[in-house]
C-alpha positions in Angstrom: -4.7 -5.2 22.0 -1.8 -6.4 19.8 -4.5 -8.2 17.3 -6.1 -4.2 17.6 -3.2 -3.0 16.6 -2.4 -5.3 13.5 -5.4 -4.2 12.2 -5.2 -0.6 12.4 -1.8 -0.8 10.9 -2.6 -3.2 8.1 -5.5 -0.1 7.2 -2.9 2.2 7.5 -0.3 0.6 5.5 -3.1 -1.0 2.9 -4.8 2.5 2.3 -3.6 4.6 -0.8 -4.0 8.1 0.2 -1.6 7.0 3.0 0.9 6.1 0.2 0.1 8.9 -2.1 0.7 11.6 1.0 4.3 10.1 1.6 5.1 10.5 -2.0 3.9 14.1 -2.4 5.7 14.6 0.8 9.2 13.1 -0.3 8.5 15.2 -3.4 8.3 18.2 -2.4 11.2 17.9 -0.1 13.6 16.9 -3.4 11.9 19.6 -5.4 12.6 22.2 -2.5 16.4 21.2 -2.0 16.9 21.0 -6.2 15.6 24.0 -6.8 17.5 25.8 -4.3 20.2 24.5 -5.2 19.9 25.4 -8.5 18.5 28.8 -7.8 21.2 29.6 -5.2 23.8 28.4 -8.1 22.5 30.7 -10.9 22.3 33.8 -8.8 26.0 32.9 -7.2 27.7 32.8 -10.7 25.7 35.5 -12.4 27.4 37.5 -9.2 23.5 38.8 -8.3 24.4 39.5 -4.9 22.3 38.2 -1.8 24.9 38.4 0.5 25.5 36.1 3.6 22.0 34.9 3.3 22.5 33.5 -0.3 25.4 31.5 1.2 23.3 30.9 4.5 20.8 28.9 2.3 23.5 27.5 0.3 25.5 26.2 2.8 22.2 24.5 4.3 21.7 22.1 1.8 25.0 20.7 1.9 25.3 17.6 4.3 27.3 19.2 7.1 24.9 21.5 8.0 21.8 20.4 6.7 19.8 18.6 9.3 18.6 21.7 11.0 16.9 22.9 7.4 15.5 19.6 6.9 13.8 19.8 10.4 12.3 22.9 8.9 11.1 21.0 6.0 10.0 18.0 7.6 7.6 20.4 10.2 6.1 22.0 7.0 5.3 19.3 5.1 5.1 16.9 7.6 2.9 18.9 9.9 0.5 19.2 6.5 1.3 15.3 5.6 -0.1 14.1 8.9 -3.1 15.9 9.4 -4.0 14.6 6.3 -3.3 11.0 7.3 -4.5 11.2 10.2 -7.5 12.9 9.6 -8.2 11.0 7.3 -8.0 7.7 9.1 -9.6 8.8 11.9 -12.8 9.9 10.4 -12.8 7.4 7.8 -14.3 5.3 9.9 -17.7 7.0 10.1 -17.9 6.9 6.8 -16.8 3.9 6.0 -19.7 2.7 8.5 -16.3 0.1 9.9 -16.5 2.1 13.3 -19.6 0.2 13.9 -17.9 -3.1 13.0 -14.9 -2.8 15.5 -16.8 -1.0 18.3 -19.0 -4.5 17.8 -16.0 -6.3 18.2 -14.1 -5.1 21.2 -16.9 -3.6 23.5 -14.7 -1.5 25.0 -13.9 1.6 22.9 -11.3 3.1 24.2 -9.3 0.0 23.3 -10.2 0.5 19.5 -8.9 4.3 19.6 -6.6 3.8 21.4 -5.1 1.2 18.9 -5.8 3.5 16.3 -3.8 5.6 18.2 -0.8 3.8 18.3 -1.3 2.6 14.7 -1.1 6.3 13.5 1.9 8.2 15.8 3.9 4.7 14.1 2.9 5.9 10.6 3.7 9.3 11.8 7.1 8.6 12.7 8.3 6.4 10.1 6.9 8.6 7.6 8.6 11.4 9.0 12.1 9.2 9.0 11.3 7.9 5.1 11.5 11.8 4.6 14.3 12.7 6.5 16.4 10.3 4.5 15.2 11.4 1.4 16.3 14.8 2.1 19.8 13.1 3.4 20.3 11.6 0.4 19.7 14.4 -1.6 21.6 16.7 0.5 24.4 14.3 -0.4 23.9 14.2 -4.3 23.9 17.7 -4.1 26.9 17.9 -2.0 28.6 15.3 -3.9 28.1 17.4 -7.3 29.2 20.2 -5.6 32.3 18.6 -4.2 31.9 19.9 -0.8 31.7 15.9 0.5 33.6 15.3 4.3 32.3 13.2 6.9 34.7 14.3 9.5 32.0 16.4 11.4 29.9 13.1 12.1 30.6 12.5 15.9 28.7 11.3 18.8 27.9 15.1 19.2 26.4 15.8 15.8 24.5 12.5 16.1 23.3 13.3 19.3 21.9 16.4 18.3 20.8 15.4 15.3 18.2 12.6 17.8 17.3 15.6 20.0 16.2 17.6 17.2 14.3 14.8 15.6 12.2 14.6 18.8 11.7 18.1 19.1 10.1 17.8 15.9 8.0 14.9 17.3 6.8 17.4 20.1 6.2 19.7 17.9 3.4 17.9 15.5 1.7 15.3 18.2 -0.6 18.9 19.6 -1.7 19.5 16.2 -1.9 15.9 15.2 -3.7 15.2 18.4 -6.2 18.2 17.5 -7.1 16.4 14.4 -8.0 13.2 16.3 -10.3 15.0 18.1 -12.1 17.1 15.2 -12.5 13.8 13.2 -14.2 11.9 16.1 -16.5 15.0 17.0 -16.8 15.7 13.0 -17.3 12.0 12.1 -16.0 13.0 9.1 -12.4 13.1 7.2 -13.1 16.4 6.2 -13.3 17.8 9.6 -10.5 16.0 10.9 -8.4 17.6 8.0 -9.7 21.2 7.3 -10.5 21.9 10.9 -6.4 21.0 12.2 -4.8 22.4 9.2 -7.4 25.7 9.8 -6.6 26.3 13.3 -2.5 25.6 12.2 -2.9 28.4 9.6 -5.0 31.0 11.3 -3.2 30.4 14.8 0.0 31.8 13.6 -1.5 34.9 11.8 -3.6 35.4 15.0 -0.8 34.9 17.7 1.8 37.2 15.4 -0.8 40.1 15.7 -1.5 39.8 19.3 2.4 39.5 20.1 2.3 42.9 18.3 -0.5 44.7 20.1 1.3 43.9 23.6 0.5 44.5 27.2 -1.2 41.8 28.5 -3.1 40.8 24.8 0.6 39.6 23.7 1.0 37.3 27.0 -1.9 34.9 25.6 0.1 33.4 22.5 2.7 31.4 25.0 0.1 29.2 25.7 -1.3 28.2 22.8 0.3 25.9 19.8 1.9 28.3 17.7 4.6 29.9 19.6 5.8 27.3 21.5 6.1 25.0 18.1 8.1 27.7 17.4 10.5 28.1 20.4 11.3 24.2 20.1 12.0 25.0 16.1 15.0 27.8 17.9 17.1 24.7 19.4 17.8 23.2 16.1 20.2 25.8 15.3 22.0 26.7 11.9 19.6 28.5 9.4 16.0 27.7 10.3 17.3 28.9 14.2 18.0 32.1 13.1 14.8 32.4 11.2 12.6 31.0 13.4 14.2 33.5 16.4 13.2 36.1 14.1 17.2 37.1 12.5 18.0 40.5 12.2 14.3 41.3 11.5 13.0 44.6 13.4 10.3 42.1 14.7 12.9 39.8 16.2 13.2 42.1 20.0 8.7 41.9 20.0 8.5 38.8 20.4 9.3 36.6 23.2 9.6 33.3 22.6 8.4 30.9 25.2 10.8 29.0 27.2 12.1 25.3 25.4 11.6 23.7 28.2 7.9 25.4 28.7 7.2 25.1 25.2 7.4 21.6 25.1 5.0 21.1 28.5 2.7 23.1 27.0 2.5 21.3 23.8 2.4 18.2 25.7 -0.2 19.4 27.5 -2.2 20.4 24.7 -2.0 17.0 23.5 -2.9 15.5 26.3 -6.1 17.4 26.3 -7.2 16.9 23.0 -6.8 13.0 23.5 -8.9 13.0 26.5 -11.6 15.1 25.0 -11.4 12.6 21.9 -11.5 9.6 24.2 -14.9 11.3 26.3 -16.4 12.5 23.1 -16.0 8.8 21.5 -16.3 6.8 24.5 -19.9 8.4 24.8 -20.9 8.9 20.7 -23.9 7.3 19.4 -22.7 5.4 16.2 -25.4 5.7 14.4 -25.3 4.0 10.6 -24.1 6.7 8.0 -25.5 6.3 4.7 
C-alpha cells in the first residue's frame, strides 16, 4: 500500500496542471488582498463613504483579524482548485490508458483508489496550507505598510481557533471533492470529473437559495444537501466572512435557517461518505476497456 501510495504522489507532485492550479490559486489570493487593499485605501482617503463595512473589509486584511477572511478565500478558490486537481487526476487515468497498468498490477482495485485517495486529500491539504500562508504573509506586508503590526493577540486561544477553523474548511471541501471522485470514475474522463462537481457546486447554491425562499416544507430540503450546510460551518469562523455568510443585516438574513454546525458537518460527512462508496462500487465493478 505504501509503494501505492508513492506512486500516486510522485504523479501528483510530477504533473504540471497540479503546479500551475497552486500558482493561479496563490495568485488570486494576493491579487484579491492587494487590490482591496488598495481599493479600500483610495475610497478611505478620497472620504467616499462606505461606512462600517469599508472598515469591516479593511480591517480584514490586516493580520489580527484576518484568518477568518482568508478561510473565505481559501473555500472559494480552493473549493475551485481541487476539483480541478482532483478531477483531473482521477479521470486522467482513463485517458491516459495507466488505469489498465496499475489495475494489472495490484489485482485488487480498491487498493489502487484508494491510494489515489490518500495521494490526493495530502495534495489537498498542503495546497490549501501553501495558500493560507501566502495570504499570511501578505496580510503581513500589508499590515506592515500600514503600520498596524502587533502580535499581542496570538495566544493559545487565537491559535486554537485558528486549527478549528482550518478543519472546518477541510469538512467543508472533502463532499464536493469526494463528488468529483465519483463523476471522474463514472465519466472516465477529466472533464466529467471537473465540469460535473464544479456544476452541481454552482447550480446547488442558486437552487437551494430559491427553495429556502419558497418555504413550507420545499425550503426544509436544502439542509440536507451540500450547500447550506458548507455554509453553516463557514458561520463559526467569525469576524467578516461570519457575518456574511449568516446573511448580515440583509432582509434575507431572518429566511433562512441555517443548519445546525454540528449537523452540518455530519451531513457533509455523510455525503462524502456516500460518494466514495458509490466511486469504490462503480470502479470496483468497471470494465476498463482500452481508450484510444
Amino acid at each position: 500500500m505504501r509503494a501505492l501510495i508513492a506512486t500516486e504522489w510522485l504523479k501528483i507532485v510530477r504533473r504540471r496542471l497540479n503546479h500551475v492550479t497552486l500558482g493561479i490559486m496563490c495568485g488570486l489570493l494576493v491579487l484579491m488582498y492587494v487590490l482591496l487593499w488598495l481599493a479600500t485605501g483610495f475610497v478611505e482617503d478620497a472620504g467616499l463613504g462606505g461606512g462600517e463595512m469599508l472598515g469591516d473589509i479593511r480591517s480584514a486584511l490586516f493580520l489580527e483579524e484576518t484568518v477568518p477572511f482568508a478561510l473565505m478565500l481559501l473555500y472559494a478558490f480552493g473549493l475551485l482548485a481541487g476539483l480541478v486537481v482532483v478531477g483531473a487526476n482521477t479521470g486522467a487515468e482513463y485517458t491516459w490508458n495507466t488505469v489498465r497498468t496499475m489495475t494489472g498490477v495490484e489485482a485488487r482495485r480498491w487498493r489502487f483508489l484508494a491510494a489515489k485517495l490518500v495521494a490526493l486529500a495530502t495534495a489537498v491539504i498542503v495546497g490549501l496550507l501553501v495558500g493560507l500562508v501566502v495570504v499570511l504573509v501578505t496580510s503581513t506586508v500589508i499590515t506592515l505598510v500600514d503600520g498596524q503590526m502587533d502580535l499581542s493577540f496570538v495566544d493559545a486561544d487565537y491559535l486554537q481557533h485558528s486549527a478549528a477553523s482550518f478543519g472546518r474548511l477541510l469538512i467543508q471541501l472533502v463532499a464536493y471533492l469526494s463528488l468529483s471522485v465519483l463523476c471522474a470514475t463514472i465519466g472516465r474522463s477529466p472533464t466529467a470529473g471537473i465540469a460535473l462537481a464544479v456544476g452541481v457546486a454552482f447550480l446547488e447554491g442558486i437552487v437551494s437559495g430559491m427553495m429556502t425562499l419558497a418555504g413550507g416544507w420545499v425550503a426544509e430540503i436544502p439542509q440536507y444537501g451540500l450547500d447550506q450546510n458548507a455554509d453553516s460551518l463557514s458561520m463559526q469562523a467569525g469576524g467578516l466572512f461570519g457575518n456574511m455568510a449568516a446573511g448580515g443585516d440583509s432582509p434575507f438574513a431572518g429566511v433562512i435557517d441555517q443548519p445546525d454546525p454540528v449537523q452540518a458537518g455530519v451531513t457533509l460527512l455523510i455525503w462524502a461518505a456516500v460518494f466514495l462508496g458509490a466511486a469504490f462500487w462503480w470502479f470496483q465493478r468497471q470494465d476498463l476497456e482500452y481508450q484510444g
